[in-house]
N, C-alpha and C positions, 0 to 999 in steps of 0.2 A: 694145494701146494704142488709144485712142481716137481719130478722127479726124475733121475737118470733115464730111467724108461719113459716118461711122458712123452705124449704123443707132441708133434711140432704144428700140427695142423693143417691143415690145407694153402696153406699162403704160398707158401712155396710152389709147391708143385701146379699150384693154377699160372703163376707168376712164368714160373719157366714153360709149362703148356704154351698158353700166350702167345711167349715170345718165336717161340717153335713154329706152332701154327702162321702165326702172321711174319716169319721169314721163309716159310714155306709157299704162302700167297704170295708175296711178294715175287718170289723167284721163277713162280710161275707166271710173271705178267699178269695177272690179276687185281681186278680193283676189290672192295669191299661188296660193291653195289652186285658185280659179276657171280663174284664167290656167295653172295646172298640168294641170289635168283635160281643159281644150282642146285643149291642147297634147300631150296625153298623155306628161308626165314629170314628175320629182317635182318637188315645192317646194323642194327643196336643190339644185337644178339652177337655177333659179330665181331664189332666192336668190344662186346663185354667178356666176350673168350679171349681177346688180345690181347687185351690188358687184365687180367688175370682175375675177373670179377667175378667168375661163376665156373661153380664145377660141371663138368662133363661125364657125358656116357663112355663107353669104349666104343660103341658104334657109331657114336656123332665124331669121334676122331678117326674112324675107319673111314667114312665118308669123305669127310675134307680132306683127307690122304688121299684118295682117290681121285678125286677133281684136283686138286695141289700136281699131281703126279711125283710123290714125293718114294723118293729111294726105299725099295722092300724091306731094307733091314733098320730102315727110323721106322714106320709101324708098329710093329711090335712093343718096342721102348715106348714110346709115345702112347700107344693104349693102356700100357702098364702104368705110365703116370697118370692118364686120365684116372685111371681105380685109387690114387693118391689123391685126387680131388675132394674127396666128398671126406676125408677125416678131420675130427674134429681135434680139435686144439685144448689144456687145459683151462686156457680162460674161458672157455665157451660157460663154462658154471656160473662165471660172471659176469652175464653179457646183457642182463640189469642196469647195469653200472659202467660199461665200456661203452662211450663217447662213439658216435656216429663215424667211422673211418678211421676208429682207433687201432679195430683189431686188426685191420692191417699192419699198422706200428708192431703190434705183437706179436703176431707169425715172425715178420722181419727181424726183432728184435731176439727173439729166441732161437734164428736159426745159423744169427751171425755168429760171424771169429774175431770180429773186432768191433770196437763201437768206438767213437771219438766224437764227442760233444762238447762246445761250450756254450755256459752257462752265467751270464753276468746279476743274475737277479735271484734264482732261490738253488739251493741244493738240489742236486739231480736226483728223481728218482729213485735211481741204482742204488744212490746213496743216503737215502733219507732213513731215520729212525720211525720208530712208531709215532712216537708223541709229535714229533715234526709232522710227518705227513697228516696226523690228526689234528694238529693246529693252524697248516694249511689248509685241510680240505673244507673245513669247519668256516675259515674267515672266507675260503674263494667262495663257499656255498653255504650261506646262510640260511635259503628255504630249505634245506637236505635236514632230512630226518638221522637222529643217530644212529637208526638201522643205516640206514643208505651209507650214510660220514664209515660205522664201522664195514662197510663191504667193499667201500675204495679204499680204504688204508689195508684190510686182508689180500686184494688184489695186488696193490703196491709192493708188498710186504711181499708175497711170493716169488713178485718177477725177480727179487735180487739172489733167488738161488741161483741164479747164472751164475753170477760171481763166485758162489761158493764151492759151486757142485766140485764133483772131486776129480768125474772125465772131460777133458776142453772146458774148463770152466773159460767164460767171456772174458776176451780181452780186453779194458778199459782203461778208455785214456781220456782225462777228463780238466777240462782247462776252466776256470770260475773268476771272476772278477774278486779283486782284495775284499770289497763293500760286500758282498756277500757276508762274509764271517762274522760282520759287526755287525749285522740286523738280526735283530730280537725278534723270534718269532716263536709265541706260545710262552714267554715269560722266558725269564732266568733259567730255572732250570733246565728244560725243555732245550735252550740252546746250545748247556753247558756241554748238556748229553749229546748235543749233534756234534759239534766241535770234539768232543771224546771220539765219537764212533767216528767223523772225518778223518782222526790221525790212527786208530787203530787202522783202518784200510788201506790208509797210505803203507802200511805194510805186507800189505797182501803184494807175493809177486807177478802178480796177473792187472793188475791195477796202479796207475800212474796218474798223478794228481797235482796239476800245479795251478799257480792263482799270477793273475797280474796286476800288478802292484796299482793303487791307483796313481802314482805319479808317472804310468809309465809313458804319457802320448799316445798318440792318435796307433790305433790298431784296427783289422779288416775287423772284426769284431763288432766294432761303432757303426759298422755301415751294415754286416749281416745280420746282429742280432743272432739271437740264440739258433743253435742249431744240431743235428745227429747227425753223422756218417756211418752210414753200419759197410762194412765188405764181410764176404762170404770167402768159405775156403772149399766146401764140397762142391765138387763138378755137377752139374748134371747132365743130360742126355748127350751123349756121342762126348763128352769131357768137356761140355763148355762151362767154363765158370761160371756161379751169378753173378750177373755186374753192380756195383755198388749201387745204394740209394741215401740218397740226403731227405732224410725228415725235419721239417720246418715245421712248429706249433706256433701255427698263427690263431689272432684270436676268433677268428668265424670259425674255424677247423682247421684238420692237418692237411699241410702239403706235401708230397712225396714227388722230388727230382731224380729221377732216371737217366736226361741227355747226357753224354758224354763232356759237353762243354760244360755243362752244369754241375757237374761229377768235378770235375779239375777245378773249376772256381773257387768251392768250398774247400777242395781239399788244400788248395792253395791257401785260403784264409787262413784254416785252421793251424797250417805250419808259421804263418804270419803271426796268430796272436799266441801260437807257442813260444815262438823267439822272444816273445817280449817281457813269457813269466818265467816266474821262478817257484822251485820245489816250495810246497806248499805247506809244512812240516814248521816252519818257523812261526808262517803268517797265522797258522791255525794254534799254535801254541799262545800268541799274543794276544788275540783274541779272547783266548781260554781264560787266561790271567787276568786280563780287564774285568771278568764279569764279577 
């Protein structure tokens, strides 16, 4: 489990490395191919520091400052993040059971200030009960032995100490289709209890929960499909913010958007099929009553 002191992992700090580095290439008139030959290593090496795929030495960032000709006083910061590279994260105990370019979701997810999702087809994560997440992971994964079924539901289970924790607990904001509430999933009871724990959290005040109705007409929603927003609030190097990332769970794997157009699209959407719900406190009461 997670705790006030847990470590955030390395996502970050390669993530912002990265981008540092390869606005550092850039500014020096520099191609990939150049910066490779100086360096003497390949362009896929290169490439995988960019984009934040691998940790570094402090002297493989001494270097590429050098050739970069980057300002004496980024050095210093920027080697001190490289030594932030190599930490590990607490899901790393479960990385068994973490999905191929997951744990990038989970650096990301652990180190945001806000997360804004919607969700038209099952209960988010954040928000799942035991027995839900056990009854979904159970039908998505048939061949999974009940060791494996019990070590996704203890990883699920952990990531929602965001919400709870007591310093910057995560700020969520979570938008779900009406049909959601009316699917049975894991029997009766099993759903009673999510629909209980969905309206208890709608009291949390770091958490904000609405559903759209299904009579409501055509919303961006229809056309995005499920999706994550996470924005950051710590600065890093020289004060720059981290820029947001849109996580899409598509079914080969995940995608993560970074462009700036691609950043405003979603966020657009998201305030689109906001306007179209409503507090979620009723829809989840009716629901409860039916079963």
């Amino acid at each position: 489990m997670p705790s006030a002191h847990a470590t955030t992992g390395s996502t970050m700090p390669r993530r912002q490395l990265g981008r540092h580095l390869r606005d550092l290439r850039n500014r020096a008139r520099m191609t990939t191919r150049t910066a490779a030959a100086q360096l003497e290593w390949s362009e896929a090496k290169i490439w995988r520091i960019e984009t934040g795929q691998t940790s570094l030495r402090s002297l493989d960032v001494e270097a590429m400052c050098k050739i970069y000709g980057a300002p004496g006083d980024l050095v210093g910061p920027l080697t001190a993040l490289a030594r932030q590279t190599k930490a590990r994260g607490w899901w790393t105990a479960y990385s068994d059971v973490v999905a191929e370019g997951f744990e990038v979701y989970l650096g990301l997810e652990e180190s945001a200030r806000g997360l804004s999702t919607y969700e038209n087809e099952l209960v988010p994560g954040l928000l799942q009960t035991e027995a839900y997440a056990r009854a979904l992971l159970t039908a998505a994964r048939p061949e999974a032995s009940a060791a494996e079924i019990d070590r996704r539901v203890r990883l699920r289970m952990a990531r929602q100490a965001l919400i709870t924790r007591a310093e910057s607990p995560l700020q969520l904001d979570v938008v779900i289709g009406e049909s959601l509430l009316w699917r049975r999933l894991g029997g009766t009871e099993v759903t009673a209890d999510q629909l209980d724990h969905l309206r208890r959290v709608c009291d949390l005040p770091n958490v904000r929960i609405k559903v759209v109705p299904a009579d409501s007409g055509y919303h961006d929603g229809m056309d995005s499909g499920r999706f994550v927003l996470l924005d950051f609030a710590e600065a890093g190097v020289n004060g720059i913010n981290e820029p947001s990332v849109v996580y899409v769970e598509a079914f080969t794997g995940p995608v993560y958007l970074e462009k700036e157009h691609e950043i405003d699209r979603y966020r657009g959407a998201f305030a689109n099929i906001k306007a179209t719900a409503v507090d979620a406190r009723a829809g989840i009461e009716e629901a409860r009553n039916a079963l």
